[in-house]
NUBABA-727488 format. One record per residue (C-alpha): x, y, z. Coordinates in steps of 0.05 Angstrom, whole numbers, m for minus. Each point is the difference from the previous one (the first is absolute). Layout:
N
   east  north     up
      X      Y      Z
...
END
This chain:
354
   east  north     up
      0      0      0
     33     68    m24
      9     56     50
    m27     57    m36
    m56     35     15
    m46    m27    m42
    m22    m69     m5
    m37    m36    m49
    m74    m29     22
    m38    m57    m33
    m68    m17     31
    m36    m74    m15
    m74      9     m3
      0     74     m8
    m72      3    m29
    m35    m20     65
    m15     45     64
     64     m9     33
     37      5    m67
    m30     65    m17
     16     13     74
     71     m8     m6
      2     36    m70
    m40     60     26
     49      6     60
     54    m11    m46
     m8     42    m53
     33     58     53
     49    m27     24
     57     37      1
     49    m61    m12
    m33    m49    m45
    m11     m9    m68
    m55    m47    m22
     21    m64    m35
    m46    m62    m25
    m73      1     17
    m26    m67     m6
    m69    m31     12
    m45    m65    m29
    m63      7    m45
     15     67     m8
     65     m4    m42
     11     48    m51
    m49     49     27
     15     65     16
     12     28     68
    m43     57    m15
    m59    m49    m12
      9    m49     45
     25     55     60
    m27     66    m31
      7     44     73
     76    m15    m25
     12     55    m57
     70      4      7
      5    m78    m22
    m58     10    m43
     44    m15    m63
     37    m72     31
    m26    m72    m10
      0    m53     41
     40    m63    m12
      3    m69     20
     22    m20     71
     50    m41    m13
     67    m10     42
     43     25    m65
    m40     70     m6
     27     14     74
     78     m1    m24
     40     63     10
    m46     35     55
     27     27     65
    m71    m19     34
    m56    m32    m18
    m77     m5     29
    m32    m59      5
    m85     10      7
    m19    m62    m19
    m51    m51     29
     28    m38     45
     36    m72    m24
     16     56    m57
     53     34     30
     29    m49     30
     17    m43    m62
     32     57    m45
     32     29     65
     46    m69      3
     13     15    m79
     12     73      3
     54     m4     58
     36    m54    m43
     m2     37    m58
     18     63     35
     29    m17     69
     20     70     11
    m73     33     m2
    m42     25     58
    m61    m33    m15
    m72     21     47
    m59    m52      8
    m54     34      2
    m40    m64     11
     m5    m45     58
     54    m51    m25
     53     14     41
    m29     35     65
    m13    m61     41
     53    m33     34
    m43    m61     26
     m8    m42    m50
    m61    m39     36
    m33     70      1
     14      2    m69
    m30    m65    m23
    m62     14     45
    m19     71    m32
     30     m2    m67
     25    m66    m20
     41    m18    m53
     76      6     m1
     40     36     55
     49     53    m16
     50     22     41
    m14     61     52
     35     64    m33
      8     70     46
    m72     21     17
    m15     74    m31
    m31     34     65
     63     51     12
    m38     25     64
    m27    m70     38
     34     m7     59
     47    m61     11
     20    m19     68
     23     67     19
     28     18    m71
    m36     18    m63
    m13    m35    m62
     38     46    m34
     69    m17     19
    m12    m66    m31
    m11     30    m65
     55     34     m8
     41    m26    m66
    m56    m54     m6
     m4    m34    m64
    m57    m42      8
    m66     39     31
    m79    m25     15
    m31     60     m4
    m67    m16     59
    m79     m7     m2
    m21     52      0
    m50    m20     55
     52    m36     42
     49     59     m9
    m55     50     23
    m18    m43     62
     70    m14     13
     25     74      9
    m71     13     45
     17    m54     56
     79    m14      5
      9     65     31
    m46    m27     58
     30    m71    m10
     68     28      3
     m3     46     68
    m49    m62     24
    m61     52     21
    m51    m53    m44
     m8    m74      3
      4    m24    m64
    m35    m71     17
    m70     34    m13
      9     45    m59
    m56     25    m40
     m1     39    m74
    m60     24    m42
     29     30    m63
    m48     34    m53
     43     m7    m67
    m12     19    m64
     m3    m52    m61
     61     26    m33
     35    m53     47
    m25    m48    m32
     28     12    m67
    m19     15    m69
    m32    m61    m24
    m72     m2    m14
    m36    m28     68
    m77      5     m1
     m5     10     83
     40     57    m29
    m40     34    m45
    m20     81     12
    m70    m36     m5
     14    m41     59
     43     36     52
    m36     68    m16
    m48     21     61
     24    m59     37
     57    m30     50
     19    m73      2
     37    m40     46
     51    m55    m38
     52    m55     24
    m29     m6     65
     13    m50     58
     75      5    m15
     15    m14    m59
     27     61    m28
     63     m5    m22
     39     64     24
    m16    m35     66
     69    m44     13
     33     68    m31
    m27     40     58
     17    m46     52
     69    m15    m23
     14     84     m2
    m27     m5     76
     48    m53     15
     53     37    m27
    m22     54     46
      5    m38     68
    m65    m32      4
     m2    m69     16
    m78    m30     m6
    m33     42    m52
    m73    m14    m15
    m31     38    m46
    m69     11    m25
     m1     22    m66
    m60     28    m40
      1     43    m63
    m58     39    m25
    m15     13    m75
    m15     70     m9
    m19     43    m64
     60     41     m3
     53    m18    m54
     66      4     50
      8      4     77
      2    m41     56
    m25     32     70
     19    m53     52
    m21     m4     79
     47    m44     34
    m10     m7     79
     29    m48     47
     m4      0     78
     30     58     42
     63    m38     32
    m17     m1     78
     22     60     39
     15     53    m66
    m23     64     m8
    m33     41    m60
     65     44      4
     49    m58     m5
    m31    m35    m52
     m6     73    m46
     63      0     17
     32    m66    m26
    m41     18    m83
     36     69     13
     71    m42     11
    m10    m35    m57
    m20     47    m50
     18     77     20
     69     m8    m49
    m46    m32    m58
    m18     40    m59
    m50    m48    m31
    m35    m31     67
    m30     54     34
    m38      2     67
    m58     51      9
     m6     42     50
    m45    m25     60
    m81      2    m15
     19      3    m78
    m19    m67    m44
     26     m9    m65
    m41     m3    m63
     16    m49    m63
    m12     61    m46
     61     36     43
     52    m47    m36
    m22    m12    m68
     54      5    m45
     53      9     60
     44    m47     23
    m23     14     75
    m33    m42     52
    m41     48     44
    m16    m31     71
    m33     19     64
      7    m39     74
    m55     m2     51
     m4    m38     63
    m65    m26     16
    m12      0     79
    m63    m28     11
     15    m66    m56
     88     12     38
     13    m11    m93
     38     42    m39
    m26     26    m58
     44     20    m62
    m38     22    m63
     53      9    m61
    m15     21    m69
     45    m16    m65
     m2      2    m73
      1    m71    m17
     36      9    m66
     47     50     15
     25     m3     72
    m36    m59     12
     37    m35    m71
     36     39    m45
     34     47     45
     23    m48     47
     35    m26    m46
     25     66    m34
     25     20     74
     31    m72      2
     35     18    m62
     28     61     20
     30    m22     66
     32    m65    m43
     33     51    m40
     21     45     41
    m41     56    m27
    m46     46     44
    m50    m38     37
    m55     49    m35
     23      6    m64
    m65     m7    m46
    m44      0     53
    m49     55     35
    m34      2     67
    m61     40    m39
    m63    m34    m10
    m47     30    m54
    m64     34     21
    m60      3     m8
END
């Protein structure tokens, strides 16, 4: 990989959500230069048909995804399905040892490989650096690890989103995290681009459905291994998401039990620990919640903390675009640490309003 400042990007499956993600975050960056798009069925389109919000790539086609078109890029993205990613990801780094390449899919986030075969299935790839700069880890960060990586998972976006609400408390041990509860309203732009009828405007519009319920989601063994990697030794977790008509967001509310004997003030003060040096994970002041609409486009998780005397829970609500912080801009951020480059670099803390 050359040391100059910039570096050239190829992105697998580049007409999807995450793809256009990644190409939309792209596109101004400072220090990259845009390489192969690939995708499937829609080789030989245009970007600008297939990804039209994309003007500046309006003009580029997309090509096939195969290990070859990868050769001679300093990084490449990887937002396939998953079984996908992990197949050309053992071709690519033999073809091009020397390349940082980012899974943007769930092949190589998992380090148990019995978690693996009970929630995905299939063959196991090996565990690469997990893409969540800010989770804590033991009493470090995830981003030290990622420094120089060449190999990154880039997270769910609803495991990352729980993850960075709870270690905080699972870290400074103010929450038990044998009884922990999250309700996440998401938006169906998680769930890809394919054509899904429980999908359709016709369906979700006017309407809010509960899916994978009774764990069986399968963020749920990425959550609990972040926690473990926090401190926490017997994590539980109830895990529902909600189906709601907006096209990207995720607002979770995560509580688990007040730890016996803690205070309001020392468990504000354990999120405030964790996060007052963090750009992109922000906590709100007290008696402010965060809104999905707060973060769209930004590559910000927004989070409040309450404590909850009468039910002795605490009560984190945290809100996240799921493509961009929540996907694509983890894995930018990821990117930019590997390298060396500003942590930032392509990324905003704006949302868009209205």
């Amino acid at each position: 990989m050359h040391n100059g400042t910039r570096y050239r990007i190829a992105v697998a499956g580049a007409s999807g959500y995450a793809g256009g993600e990644i190409l939309r975050i792209l596109s101004g960056h400072p220090s990259c230069e845009i390489g192969v798009l690939t995708a499937h069925s829609q080789v030989g389109q245009l970007v600008g048909k297939v990804q039209p919000h994309l003007r500046s790539l309006a003009h580029r086609r997309f090509e096939d995804t195969t290990p070859e078109n990868f050769i001679g890029h300093d990084v490449v993205f990887l937002a396939l399905p998953h079984g996908k990613s992990g197949e050309i990801s053992d071709a690519i780094a033999q073809l091009a040892p020397e390349c940082l390449i980012i899974d943007c899919g769930a092949d190589h986030r998992l380090i148990d490989v019995e978690a693996w075969d009970e929630f995905y299935g299939g063959s196991f790839h090996a565990p690469w650096v997990y893409g969540v700069p800010e989770l804590l880890v033991g009493k470090t960060k995830q981003r030290d690890n990622l420094i120089g990586a060449q190999r990154i998972a880039a997270p769910g976006c609803n495991a990352s989103t729980v993850a960075l609400a709870l270690t905080p408390g699972i870290s400074a041990g103010v929450i038990d995290g044998s009884d922990v509860v999250a309700v996440l309203a998401v938006g169906p732009s998680g769930a890809g681009k394919s054509l899904k009828p429980n999908l359709l405007a016709s369906e979700i519009l006017g309407s809010a459905s509960p899916y994978a319920v009774g764990g069986v989601h399968r963020h749920i063994p990425e959550i609990q291994q972040a926690l473990r990697g926090a401190g926490g030794e017997d994590i539980r977790i109830s895990f529902t998401p909600v189906l709601v008509p907006m096209s990207r967001g995720i607002l979770a509310t995560c509580s688990a039990p007040l730890s016996p004997g803690v205070d309001a003030a020392t468990v504000r003060s354990a999120w405030e620990t964790a996060y007052s040096d963090e750009q992109f994970v922000q906590l709100l002041p007290e008696g402010q919640h965060p809104a999905t609409g707060w973060t769209v486009g930004a590559n910000t998780v927004l989070m409040s903390v309450t404590v909850d005397e009468k039910a002795q829970r605490v009560v984190v609500i945290a809100a996240v675009d799921n493509l961009a912080k929540g996907t694509a801009g983890a894995a930018v951020q990821s990117m930019n640490i590997a390298l060396g480059l500003p942590e930032g670099a392509g990324l905003s803390v704006n949302g868009v309003a209205p």
